[in-house]
GUTORGU-984763 format. One record per atom (N, C-alpha, C, CB): residue number from 1; x, y negated, z negated. Coordinates in steps of 0.001 Angstrom, whole numbers. Each point is the difference from the previous one (the first is absolute). Glycine has a CB too. Layout:
BEGIN
REC  drenmi     east    north       up
REC     NUM        X        Y        Z
...
***
This chain:
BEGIN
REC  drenmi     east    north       up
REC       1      857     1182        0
REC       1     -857    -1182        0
REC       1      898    -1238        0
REC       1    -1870     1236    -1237
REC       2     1612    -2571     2361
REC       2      776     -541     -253
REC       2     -740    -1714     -964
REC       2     1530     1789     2350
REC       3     -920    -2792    -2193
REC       3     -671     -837    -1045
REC       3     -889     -351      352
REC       3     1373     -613     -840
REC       4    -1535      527     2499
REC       4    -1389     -882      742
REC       4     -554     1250      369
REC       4      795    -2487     1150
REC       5    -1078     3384    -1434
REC       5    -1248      712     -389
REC       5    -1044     -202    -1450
REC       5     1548     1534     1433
REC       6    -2681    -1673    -1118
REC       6     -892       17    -1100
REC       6       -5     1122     -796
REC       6    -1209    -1309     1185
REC       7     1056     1254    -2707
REC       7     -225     1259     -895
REC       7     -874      701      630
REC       7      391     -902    -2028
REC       8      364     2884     1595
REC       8     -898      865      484
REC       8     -915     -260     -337
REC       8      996     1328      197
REC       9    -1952     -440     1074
REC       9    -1558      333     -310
REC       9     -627      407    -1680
REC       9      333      974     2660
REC      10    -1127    -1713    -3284
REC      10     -561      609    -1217
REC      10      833     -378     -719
REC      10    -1078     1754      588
REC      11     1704    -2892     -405
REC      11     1403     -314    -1165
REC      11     -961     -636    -1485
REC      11     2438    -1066     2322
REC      12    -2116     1217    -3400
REC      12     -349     -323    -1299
REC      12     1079    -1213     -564
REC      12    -1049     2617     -318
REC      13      818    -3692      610
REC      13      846     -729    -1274
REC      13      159      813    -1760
REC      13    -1115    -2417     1520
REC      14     2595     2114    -1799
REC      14      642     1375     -973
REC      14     -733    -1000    -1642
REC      14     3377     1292     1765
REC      15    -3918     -220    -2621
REC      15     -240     -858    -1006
REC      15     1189      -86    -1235
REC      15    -2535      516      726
REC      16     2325    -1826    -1346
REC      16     1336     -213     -787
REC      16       23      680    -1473
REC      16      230    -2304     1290
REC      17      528     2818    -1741
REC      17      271      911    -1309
REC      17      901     -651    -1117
REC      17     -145     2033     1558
REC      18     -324    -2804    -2447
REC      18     1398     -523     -845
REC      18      277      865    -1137
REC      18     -406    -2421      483
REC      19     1442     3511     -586
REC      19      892      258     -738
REC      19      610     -263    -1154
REC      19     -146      215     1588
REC      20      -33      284    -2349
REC      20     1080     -576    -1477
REC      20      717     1705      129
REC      20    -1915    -2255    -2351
REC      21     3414     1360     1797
REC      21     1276     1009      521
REC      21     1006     -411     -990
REC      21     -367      165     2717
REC      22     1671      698    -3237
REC      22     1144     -306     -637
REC      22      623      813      636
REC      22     -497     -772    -1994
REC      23     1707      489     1322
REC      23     1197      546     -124
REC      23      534      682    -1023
REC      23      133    -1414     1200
REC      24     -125     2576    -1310
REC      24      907      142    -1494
REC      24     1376     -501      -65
REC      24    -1163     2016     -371
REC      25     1260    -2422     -664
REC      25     1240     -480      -28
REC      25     1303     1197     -147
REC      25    -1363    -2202    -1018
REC      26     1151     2853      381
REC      26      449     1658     -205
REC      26      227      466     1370
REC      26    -1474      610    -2131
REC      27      963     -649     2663
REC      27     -310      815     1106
REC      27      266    -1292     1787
REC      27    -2268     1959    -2231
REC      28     2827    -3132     1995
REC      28     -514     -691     1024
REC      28      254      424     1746
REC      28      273    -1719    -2083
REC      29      761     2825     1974
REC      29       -5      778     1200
REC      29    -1026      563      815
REC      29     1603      289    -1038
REC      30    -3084       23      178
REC      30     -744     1192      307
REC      30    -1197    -1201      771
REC      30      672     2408    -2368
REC      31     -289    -3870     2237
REC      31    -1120     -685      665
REC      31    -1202     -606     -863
REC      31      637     1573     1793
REC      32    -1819    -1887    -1113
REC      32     -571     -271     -884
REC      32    -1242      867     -115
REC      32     1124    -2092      160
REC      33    -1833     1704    -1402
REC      33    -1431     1235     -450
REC      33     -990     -989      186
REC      33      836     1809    -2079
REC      34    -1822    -1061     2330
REC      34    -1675     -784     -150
REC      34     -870       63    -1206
REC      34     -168      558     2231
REC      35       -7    -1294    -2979
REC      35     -775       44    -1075
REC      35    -1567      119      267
REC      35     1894    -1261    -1008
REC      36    -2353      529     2175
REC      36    -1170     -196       -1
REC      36     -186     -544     1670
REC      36     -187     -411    -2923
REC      37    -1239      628     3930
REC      37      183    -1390      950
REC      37    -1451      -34      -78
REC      37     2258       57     1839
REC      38    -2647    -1293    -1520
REC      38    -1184     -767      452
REC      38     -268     -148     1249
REC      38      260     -998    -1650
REC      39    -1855      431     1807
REC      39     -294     -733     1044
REC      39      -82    -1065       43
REC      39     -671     1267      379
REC      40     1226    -2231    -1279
REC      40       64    -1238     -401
REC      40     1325     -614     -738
REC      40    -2393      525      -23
REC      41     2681    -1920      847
REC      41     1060       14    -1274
REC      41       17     -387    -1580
REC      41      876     -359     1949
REC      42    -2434     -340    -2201
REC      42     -623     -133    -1190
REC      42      485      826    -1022
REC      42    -1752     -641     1160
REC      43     1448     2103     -547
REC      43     -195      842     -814
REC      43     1802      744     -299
REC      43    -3093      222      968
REC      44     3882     -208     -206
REC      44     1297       -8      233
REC      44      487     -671    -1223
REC      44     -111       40     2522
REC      45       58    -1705    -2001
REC      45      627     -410    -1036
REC      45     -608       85    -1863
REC      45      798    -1411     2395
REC      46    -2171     1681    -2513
REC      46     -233      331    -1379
REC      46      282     1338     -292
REC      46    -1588    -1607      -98
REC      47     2427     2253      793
REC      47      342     1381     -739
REC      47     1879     -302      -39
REC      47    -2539     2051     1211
REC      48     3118    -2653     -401
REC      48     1264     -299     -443
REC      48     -501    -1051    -1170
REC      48     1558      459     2414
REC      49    -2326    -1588    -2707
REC      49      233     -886    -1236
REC      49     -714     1234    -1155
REC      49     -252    -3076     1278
REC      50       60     3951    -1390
REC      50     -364      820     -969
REC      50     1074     1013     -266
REC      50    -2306     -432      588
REC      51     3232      606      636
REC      51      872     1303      -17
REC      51     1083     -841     -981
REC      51     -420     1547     2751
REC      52      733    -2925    -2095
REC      52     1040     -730     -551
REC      52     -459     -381    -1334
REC      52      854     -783     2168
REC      53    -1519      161    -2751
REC      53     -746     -284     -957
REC      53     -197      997    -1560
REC      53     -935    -1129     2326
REC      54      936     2338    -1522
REC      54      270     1153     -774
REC      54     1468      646     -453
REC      54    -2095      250     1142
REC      55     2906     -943     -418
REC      55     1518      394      -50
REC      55      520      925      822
REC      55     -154     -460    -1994
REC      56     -510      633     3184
REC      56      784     1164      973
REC      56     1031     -201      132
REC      56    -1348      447     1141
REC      57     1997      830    -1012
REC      57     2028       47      -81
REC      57      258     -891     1146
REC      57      764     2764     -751
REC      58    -1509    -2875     1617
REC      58      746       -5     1184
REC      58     -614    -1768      951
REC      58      154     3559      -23
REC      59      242    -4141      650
REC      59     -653    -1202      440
REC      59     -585      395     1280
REC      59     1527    -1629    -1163
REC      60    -2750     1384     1423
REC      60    -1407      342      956
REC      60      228    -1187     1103
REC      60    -2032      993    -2084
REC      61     1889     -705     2998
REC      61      -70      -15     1242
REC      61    -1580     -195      721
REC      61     2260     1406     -400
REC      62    -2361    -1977     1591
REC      62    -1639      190      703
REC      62      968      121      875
REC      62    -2470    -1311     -726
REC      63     1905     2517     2020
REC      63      342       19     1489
REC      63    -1051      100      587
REC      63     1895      886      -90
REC      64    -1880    -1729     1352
REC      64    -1184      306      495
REC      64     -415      802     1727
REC      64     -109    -2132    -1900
REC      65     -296     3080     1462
REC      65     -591     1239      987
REC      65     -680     -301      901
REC      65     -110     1248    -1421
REC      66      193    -1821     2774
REC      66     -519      467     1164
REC      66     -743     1544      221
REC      66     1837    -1677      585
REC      67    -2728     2138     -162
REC      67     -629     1275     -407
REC      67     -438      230     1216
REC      67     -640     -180    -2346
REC      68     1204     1172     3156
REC      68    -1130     -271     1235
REC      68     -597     1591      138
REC      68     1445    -2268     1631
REC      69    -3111     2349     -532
REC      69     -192     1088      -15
REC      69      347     1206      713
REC      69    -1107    -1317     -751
REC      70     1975      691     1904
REC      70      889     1053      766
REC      70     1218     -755      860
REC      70    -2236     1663      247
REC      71     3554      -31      186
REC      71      710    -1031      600
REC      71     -157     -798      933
REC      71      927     1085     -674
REC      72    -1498    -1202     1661
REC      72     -406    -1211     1503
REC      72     -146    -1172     -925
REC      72    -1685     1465     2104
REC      73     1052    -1364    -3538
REC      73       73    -1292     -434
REC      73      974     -964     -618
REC      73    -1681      972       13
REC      74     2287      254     -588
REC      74     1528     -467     -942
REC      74     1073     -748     1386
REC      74        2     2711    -2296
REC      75     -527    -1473     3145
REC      75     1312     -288     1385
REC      75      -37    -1450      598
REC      75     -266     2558      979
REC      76    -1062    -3092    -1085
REC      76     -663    -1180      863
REC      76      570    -1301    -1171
REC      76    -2715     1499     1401
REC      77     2636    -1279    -2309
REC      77      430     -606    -1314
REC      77     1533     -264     -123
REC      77    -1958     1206    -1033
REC      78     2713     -419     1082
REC      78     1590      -15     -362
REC      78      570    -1213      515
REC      78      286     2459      120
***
């Protein structure tokens, strides 16, 4: 596909996923973990101000997830 082609047939705009994620610090080789994700970032960020708030070992992160429902869509996307 090149750029001046239109998205495939039946293409879905990808929905967005926000993430809360660390690092262990112990461990910072192995990447990072998912604590939790949303469909909102509302809700994202009141579970890192609760994770932090509570004293989690580790400092929280939001990433945010592009989600799509198949590849022609991810591909049209990149």
């Amino acid at each position: 596909m090149t750029a001046h082609e239109g998205p495939p047939e039946g293409y879905i705009e990808p929905i967005t996923a926000w993430s809360v994620e660390y690092v262990d610090p112990s461990e910072p080789e192995v990447g990072s973990h998912q604590v939790g994700a949303f469909t909102t970032e509302t809700e994202a960020v009141r579970l890192r101000q609760r994770l932090a708030t509570g004293g989690f070992f580790a400092e929280l992160h939001i990433n945010i997830i592009p989600v799509h429902r198949r590849v022609e869509d991810w591909e049209w996307d990149r």
